[in-house]
mmCIF file of the C-alpha atoms, coordinates in Angstrom:
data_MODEL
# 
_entry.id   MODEL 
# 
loop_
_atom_site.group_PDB 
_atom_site.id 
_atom_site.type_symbol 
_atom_site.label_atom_id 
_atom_site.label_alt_id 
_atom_site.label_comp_id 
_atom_site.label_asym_id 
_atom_site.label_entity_id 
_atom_site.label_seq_id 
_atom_site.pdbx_PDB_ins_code 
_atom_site.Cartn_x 
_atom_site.Cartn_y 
_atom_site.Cartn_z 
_atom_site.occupancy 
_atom_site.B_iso_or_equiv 
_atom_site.pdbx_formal_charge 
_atom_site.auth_seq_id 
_atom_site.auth_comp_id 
_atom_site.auth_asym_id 
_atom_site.auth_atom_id 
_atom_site.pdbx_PDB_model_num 
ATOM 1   C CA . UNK A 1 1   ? 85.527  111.689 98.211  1.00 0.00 ? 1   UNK A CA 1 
ATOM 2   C CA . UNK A 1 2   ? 83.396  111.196 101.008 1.00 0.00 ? 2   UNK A CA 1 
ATOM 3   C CA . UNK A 1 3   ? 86.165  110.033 103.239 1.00 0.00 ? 3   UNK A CA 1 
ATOM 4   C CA . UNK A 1 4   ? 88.903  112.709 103.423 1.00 0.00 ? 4   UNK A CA 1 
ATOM 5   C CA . UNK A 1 5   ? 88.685  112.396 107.137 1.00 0.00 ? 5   UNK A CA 1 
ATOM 6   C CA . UNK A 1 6   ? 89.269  109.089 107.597 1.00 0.00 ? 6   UNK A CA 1 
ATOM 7   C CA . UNK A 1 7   ? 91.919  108.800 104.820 1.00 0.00 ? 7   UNK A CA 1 
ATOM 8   C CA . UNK A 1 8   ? 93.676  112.083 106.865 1.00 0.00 ? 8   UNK A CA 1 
ATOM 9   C CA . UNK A 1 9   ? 93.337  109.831 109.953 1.00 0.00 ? 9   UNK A CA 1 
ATOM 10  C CA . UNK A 1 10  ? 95.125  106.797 109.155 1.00 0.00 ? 10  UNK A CA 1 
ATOM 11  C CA . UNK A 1 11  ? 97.957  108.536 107.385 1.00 0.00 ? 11  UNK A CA 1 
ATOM 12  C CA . UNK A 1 12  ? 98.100  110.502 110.983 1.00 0.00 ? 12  UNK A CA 1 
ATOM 13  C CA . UNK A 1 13  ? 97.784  107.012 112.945 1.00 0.00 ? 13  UNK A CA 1 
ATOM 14  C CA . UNK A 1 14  ? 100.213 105.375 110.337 1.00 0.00 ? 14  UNK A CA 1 
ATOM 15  C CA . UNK A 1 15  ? 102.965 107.801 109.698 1.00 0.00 ? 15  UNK A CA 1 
ATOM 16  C CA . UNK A 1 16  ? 106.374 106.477 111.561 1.00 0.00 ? 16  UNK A CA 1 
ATOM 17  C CA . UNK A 1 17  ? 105.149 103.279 112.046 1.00 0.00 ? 17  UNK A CA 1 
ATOM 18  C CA . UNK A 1 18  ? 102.385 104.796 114.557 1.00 0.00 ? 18  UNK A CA 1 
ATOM 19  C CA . UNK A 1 19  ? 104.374 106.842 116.208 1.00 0.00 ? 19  UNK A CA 1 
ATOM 20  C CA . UNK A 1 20  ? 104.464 110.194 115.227 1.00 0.00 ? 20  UNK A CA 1 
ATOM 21  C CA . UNK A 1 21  ? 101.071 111.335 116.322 1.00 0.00 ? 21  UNK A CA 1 
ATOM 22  C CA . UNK A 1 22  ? 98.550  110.435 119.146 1.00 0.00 ? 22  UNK A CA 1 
ATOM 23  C CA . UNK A 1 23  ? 95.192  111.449 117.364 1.00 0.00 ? 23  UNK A CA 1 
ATOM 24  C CA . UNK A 1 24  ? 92.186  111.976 119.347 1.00 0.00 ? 24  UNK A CA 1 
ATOM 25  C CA . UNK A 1 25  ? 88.086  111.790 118.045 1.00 0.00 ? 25  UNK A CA 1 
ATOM 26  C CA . UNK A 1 26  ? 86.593  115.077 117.169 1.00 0.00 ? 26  UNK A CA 1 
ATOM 27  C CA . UNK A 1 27  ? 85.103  114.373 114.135 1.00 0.00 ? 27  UNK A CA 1 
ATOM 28  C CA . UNK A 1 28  ? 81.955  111.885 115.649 1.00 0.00 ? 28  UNK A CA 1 
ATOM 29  C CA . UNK A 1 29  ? 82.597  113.669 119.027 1.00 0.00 ? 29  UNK A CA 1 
ATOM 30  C CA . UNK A 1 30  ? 78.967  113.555 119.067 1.00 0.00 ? 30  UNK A CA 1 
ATOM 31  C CA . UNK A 1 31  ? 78.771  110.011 119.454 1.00 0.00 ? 31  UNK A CA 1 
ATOM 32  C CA . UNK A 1 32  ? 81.595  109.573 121.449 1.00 0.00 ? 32  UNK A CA 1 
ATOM 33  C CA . UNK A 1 33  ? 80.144  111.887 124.265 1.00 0.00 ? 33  UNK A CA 1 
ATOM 34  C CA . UNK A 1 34  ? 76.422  110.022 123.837 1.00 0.00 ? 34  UNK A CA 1 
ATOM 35  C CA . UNK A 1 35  ? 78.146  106.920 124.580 1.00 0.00 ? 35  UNK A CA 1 
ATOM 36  C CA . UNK A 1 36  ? 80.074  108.181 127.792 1.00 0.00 ? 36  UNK A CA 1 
ATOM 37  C CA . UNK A 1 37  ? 76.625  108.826 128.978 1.00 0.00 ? 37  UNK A CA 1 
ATOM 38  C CA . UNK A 1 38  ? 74.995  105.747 128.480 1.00 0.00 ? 38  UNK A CA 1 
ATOM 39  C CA . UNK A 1 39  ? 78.807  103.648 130.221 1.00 0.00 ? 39  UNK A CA 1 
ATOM 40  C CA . UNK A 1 40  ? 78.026  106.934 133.353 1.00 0.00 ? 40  UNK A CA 1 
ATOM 41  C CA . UNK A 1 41  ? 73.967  106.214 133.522 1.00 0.00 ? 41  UNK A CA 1 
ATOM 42  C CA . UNK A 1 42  ? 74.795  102.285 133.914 1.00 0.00 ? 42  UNK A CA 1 
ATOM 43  C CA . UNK A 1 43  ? 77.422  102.599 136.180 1.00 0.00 ? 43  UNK A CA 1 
ATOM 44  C CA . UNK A 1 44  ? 75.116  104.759 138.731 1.00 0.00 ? 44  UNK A CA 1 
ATOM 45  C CA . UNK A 1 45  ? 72.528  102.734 138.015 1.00 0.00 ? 45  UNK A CA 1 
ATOM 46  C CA . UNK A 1 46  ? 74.563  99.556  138.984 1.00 0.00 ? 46  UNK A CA 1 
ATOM 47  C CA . UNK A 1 47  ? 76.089  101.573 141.695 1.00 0.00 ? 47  UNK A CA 1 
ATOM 48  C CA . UNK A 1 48  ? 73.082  101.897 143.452 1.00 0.00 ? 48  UNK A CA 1 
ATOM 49  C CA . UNK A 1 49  ? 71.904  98.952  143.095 1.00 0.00 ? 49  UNK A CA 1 
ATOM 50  C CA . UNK A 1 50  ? 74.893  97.096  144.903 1.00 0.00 ? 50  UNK A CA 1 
ATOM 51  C CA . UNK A 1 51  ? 74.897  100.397 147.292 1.00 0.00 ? 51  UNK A CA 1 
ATOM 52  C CA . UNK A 1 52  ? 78.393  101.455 146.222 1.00 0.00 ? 52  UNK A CA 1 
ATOM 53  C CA . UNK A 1 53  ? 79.984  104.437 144.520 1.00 0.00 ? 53  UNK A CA 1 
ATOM 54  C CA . UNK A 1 54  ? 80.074  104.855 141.096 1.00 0.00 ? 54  UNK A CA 1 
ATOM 55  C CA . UNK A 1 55  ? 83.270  104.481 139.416 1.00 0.00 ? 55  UNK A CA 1 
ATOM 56  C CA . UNK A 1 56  ? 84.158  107.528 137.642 1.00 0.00 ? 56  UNK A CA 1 
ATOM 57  C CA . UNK A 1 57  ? 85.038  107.547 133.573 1.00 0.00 ? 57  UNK A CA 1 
ATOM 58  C CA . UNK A 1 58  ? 88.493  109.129 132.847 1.00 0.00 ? 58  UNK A CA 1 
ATOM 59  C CA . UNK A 1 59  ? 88.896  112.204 131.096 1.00 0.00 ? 59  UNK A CA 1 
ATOM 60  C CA . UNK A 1 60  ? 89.036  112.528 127.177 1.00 0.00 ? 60  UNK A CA 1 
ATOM 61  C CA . UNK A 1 61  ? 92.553  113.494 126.105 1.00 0.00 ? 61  UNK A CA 1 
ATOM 62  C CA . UNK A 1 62  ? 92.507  116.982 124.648 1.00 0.00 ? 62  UNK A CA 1 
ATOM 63  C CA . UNK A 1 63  ? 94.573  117.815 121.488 1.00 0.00 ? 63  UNK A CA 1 
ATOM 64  C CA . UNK A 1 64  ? 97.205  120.156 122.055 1.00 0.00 ? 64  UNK A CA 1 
ATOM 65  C CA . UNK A 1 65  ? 97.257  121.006 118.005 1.00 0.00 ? 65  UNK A CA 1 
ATOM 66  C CA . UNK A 1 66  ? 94.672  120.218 115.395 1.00 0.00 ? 66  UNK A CA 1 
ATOM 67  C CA . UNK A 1 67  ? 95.266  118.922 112.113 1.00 0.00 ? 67  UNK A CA 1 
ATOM 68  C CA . UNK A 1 68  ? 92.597  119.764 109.409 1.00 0.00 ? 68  UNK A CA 1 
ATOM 69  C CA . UNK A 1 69  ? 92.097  120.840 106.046 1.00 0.00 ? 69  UNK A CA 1 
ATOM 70  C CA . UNK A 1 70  ? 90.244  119.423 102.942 1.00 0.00 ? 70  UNK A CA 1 
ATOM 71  C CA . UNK A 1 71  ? 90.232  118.595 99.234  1.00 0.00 ? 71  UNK A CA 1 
ATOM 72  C CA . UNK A 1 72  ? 90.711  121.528 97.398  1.00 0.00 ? 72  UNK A CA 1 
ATOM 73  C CA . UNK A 1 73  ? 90.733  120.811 94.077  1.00 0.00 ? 73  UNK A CA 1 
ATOM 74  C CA . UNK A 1 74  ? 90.121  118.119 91.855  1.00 0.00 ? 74  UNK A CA 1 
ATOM 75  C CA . UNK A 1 75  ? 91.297  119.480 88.438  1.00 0.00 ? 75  UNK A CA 1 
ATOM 76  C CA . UNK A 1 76  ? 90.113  117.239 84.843  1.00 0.00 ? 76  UNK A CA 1 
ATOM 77  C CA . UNK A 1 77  ? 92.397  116.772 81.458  1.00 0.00 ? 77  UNK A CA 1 
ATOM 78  C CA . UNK A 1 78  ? 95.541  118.553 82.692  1.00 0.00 ? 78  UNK A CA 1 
ATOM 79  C CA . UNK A 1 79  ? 96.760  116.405 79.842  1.00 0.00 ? 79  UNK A CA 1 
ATOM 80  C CA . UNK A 1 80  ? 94.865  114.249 77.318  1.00 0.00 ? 80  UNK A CA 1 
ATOM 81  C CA . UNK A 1 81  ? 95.810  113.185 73.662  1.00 0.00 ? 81  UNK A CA 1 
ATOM 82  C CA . UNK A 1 82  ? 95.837  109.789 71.671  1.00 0.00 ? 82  UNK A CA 1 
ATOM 83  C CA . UNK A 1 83  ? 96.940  108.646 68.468  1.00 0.00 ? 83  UNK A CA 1 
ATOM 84  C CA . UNK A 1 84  ? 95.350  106.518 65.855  1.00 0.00 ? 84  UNK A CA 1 
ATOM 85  C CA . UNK A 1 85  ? 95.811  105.076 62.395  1.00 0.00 ? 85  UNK A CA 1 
ATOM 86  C CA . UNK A 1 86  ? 93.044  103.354 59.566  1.00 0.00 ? 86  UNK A CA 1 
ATOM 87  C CA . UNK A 1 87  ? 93.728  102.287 56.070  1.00 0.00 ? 87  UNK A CA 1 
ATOM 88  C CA . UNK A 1 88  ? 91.431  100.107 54.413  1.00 0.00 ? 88  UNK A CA 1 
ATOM 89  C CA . UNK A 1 89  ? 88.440  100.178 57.304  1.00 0.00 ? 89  UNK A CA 1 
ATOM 90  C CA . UNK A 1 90  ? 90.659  98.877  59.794  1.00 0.00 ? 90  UNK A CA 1 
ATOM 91  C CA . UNK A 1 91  ? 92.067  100.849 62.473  1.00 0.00 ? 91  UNK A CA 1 
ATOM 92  C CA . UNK A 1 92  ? 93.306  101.055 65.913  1.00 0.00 ? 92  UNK A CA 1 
ATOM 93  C CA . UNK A 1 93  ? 93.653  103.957 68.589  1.00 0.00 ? 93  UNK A CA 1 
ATOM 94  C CA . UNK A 1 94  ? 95.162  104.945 71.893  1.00 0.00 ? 94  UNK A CA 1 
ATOM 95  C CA . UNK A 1 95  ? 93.955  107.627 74.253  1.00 0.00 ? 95  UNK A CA 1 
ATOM 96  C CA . UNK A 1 96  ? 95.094  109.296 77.743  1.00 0.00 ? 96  UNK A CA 1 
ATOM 97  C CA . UNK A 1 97  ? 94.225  111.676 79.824  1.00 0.00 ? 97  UNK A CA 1 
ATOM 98  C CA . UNK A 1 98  ? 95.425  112.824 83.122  1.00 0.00 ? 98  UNK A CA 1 
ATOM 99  C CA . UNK A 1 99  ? 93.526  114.641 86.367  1.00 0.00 ? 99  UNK A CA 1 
ATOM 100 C CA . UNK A 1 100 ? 95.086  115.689 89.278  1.00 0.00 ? 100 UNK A CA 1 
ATOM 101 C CA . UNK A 1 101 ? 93.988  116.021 92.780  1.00 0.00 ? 101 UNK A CA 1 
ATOM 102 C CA . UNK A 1 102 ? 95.110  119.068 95.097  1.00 0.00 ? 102 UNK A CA 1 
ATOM 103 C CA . UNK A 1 103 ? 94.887  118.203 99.087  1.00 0.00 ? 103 UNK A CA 1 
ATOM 104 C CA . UNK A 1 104 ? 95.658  121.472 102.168 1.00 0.00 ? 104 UNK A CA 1 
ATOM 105 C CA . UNK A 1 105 ? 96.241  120.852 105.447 1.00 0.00 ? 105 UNK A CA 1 
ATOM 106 C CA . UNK A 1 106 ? 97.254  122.922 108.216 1.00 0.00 ? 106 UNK A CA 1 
ATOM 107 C CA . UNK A 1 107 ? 98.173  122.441 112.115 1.00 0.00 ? 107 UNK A CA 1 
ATOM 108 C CA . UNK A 1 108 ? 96.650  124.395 114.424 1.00 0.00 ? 108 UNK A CA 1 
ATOM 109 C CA . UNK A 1 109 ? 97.688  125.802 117.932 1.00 0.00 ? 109 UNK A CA 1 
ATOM 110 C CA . UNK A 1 110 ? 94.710  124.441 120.448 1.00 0.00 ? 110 UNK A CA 1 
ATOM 111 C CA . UNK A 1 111 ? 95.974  127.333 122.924 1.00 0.00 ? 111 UNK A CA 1 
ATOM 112 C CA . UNK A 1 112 ? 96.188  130.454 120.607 1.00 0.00 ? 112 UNK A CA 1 
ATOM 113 C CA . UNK A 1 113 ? 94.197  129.436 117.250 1.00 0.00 ? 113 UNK A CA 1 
ATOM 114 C CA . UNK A 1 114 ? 97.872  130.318 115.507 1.00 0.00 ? 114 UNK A CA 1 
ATOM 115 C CA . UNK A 1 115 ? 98.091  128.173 112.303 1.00 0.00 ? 115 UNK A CA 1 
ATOM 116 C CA . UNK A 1 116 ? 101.485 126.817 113.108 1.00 0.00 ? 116 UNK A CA 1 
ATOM 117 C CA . UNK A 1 117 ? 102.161 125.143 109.530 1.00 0.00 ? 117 UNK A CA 1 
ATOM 118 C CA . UNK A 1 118 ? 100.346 124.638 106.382 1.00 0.00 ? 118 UNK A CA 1 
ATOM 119 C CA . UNK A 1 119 ? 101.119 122.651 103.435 1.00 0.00 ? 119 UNK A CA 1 
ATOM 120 C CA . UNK A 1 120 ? 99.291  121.349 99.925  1.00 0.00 ? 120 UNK A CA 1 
ATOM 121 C CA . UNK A 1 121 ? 99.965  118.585 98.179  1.00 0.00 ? 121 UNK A CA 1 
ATOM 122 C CA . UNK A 1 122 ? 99.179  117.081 94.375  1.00 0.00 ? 122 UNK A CA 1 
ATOM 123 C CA . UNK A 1 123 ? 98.697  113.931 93.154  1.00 0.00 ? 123 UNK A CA 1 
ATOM 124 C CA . UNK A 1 124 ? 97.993  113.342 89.071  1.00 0.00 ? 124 UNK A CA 1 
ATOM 125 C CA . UNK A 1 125 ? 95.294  110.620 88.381  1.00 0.00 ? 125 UNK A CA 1 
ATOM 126 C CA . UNK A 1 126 ? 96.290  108.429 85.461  1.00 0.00 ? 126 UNK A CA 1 
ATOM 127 C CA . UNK A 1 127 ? 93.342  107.261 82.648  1.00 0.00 ? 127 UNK A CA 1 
ATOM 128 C CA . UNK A 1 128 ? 94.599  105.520 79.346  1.00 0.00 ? 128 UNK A CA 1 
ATOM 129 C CA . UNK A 1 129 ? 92.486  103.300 76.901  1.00 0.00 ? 129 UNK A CA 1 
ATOM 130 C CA . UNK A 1 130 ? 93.127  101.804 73.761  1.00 0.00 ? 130 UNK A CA 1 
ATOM 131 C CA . UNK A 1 131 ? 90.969  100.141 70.853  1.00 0.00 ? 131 UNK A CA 1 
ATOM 132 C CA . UNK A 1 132 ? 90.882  98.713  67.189  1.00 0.00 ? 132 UNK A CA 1 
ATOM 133 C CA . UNK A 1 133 ? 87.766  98.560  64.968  1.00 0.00 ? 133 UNK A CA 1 
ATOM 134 C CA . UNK A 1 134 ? 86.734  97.290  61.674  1.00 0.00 ? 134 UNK A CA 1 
ATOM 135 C CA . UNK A 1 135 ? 84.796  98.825  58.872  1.00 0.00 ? 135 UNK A CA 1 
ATOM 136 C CA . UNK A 1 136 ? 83.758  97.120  55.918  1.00 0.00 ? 136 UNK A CA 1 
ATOM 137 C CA . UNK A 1 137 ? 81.038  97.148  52.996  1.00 0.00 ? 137 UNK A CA 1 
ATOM 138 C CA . UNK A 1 138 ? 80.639  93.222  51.547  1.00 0.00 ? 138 UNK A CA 1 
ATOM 139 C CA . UNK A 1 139 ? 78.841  92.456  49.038  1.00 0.00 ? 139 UNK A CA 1 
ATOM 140 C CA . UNK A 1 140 ? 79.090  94.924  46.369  1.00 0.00 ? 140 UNK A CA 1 
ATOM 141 C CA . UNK A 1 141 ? 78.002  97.931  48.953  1.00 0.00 ? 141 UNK A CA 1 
ATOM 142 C CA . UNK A 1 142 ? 74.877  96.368  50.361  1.00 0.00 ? 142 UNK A CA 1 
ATOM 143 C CA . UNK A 1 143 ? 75.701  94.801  53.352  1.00 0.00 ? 143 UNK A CA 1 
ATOM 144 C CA . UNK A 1 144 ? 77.860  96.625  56.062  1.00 0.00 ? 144 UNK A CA 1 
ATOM 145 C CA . UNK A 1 145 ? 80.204  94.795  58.678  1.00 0.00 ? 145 UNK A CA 1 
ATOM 146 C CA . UNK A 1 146 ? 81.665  96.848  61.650  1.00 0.00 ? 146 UNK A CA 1 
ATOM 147 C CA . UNK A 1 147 ? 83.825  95.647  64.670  1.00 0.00 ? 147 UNK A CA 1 
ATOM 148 C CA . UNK A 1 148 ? 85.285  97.490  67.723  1.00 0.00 ? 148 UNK A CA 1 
ATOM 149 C CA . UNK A 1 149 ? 87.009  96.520  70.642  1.00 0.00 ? 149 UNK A CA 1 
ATOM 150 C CA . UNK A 1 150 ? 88.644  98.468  73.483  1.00 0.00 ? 150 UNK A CA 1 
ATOM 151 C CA . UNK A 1 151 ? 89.943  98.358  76.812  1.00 0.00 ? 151 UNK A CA 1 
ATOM 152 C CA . UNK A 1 152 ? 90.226  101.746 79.341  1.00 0.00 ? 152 UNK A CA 1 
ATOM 153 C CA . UNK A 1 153 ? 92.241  102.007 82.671  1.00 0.00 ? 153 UNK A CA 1 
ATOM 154 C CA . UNK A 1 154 ? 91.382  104.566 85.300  1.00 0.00 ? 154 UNK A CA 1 
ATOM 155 C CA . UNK A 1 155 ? 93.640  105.212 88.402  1.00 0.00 ? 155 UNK A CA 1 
ATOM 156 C CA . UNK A 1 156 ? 91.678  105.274 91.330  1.00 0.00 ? 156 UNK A CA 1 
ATOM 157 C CA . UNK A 1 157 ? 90.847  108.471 92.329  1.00 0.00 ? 157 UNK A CA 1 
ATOM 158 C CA . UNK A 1 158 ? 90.714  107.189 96.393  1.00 0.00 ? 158 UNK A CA 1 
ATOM 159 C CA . UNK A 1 159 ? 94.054  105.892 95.956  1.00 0.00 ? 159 UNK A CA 1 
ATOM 160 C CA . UNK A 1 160 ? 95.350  109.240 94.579  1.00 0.00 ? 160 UNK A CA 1 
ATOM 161 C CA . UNK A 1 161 ? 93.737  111.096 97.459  1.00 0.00 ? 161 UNK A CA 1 
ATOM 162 C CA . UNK A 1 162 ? 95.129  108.811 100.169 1.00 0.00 ? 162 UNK A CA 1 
ATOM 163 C CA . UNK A 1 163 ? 98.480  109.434 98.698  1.00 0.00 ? 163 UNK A CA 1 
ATOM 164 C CA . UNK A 1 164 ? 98.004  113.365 97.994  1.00 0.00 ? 164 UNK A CA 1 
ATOM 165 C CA . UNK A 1 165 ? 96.817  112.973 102.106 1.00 0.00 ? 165 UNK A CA 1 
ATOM 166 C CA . UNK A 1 166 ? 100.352 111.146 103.077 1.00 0.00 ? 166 UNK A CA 1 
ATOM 167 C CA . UNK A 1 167 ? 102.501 113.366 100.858 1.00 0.00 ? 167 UNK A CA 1 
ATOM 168 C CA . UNK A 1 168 ? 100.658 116.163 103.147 1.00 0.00 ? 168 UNK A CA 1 
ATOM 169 C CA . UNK A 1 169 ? 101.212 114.880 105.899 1.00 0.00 ? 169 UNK A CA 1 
ATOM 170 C CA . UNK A 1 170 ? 104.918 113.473 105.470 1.00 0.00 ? 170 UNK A CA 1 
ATOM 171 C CA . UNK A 1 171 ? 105.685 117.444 104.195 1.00 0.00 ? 171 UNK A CA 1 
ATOM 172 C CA . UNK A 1 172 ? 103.355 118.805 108.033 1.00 0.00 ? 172 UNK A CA 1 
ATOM 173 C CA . UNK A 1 173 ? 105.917 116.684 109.191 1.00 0.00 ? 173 UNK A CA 1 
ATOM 174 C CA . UNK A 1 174 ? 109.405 118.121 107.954 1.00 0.00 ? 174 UNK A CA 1 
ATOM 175 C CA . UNK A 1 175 ? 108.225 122.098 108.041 1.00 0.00 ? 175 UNK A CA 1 
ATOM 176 C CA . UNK A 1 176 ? 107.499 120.692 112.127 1.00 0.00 ? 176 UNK A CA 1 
ATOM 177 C CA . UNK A 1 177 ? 110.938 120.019 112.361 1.00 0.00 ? 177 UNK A CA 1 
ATOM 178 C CA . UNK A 1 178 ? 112.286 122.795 110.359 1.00 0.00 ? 178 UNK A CA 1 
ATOM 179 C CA . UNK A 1 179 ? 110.424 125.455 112.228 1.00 0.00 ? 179 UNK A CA 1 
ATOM 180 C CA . UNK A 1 180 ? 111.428 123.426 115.765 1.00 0.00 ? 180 UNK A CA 1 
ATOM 181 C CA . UNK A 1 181 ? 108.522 122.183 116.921 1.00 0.00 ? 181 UNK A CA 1 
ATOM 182 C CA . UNK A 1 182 ? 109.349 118.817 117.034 1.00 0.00 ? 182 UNK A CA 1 
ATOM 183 C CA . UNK A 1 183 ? 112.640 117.197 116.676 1.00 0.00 ? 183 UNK A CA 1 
ATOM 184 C CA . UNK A 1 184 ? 112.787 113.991 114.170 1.00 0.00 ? 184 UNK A CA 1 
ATOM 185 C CA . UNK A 1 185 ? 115.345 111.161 115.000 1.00 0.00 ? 185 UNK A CA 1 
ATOM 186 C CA . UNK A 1 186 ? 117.462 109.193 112.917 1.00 0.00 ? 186 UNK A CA 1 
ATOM 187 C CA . UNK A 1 187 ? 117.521 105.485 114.400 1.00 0.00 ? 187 UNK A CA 1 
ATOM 188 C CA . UNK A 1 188 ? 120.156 104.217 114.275 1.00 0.00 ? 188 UNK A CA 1 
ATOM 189 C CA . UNK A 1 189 ? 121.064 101.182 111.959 1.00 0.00 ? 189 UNK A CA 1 
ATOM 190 C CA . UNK A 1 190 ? 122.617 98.166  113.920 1.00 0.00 ? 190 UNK A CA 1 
# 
């Protein structure tokens, strides 16, 4: 997929309800920092203009751990079979076949470059079809009829990602806690 980023991004910005992890840009940092320019360049210019000072932009938040990784495998026919039957020239079949998708990701101390936790996760990508035919000769042999008709299903393989991606990041999440870095708790039920 194109979008590995993003999908990692959301599941950050969505897991505990959005409260779990503050995430900061540094993937179109780029354009983040052009764009500061341009709001600093117009608010001199305007500034100066009215014969005031400038007010200043805040700071960008800096991460104090980044979260990275990538798809690292994307693995075809793990499984795959079918069955069929045909007696007299009509027939019907039934195929699947299964892929799986293998996501890494890893935290990252900001201060010492330590990778404080690293995890993978696997998600299998579902693909099933089925279909029936006809085969016949009419006419004493000279004239031949045929018929098919099928239907396939194919798991999306975004889907399986973005869920490979949460599983990833659910699992960053308990080795956190189970190596003390962070401390998940229960709420309460009233």
């Amino acid at each position: 997929t194109q979008g590995g980023v993003e999908l990692l991004i959301d599941a950050l910005k969505t897991a505990g309800g959005g409260t779990w992890f503050r995430v900061v840009e540094r993937q179109g940092i780029d354009n983040l920092v052009r764009e500061r320019q341009i709001i600093r360049s117009g608010r001199d210019e305007a500034a100066k203009a009215l014969g005031v000072e400038a007010k200043k932009l805040g700071p960008l938040l800096f991460a104090g751990m980044i979260i990275e990784g990538g798809i690292i495998g994307y693995d075809t026919n793990i499984k795959s079979g079918g069955k069929g039957a045909r007696m007299l020239g009509i027939g019907k079949t039934k195929q699947y076949k299964q892929d799986e998708v293998t996501v890494s990701i890893r935290a990252v101390s900001v201060l010492t470059g330590e990778v404080l936790l690293n995890v993978q996760a696997k998600k299998s990508i579902l693909s099933y079809g089925g279909s029936g035919d006809i085969f016949r000769f009419v006419e004493n042999g000279t004239t031949l009829v045929e018929y098919e008709d099928g239907v396939g299903n194919n798991e999306s393989v975004t889907y399986a990602t973005r869920v490979a991606i949460e599983a990833a990041v659910l699992e960053l999440v308990y080795q956190g806690h189970e190596r003390g870095l962070w401390t998940i708790k229960e709420e309460e039920n009233e």
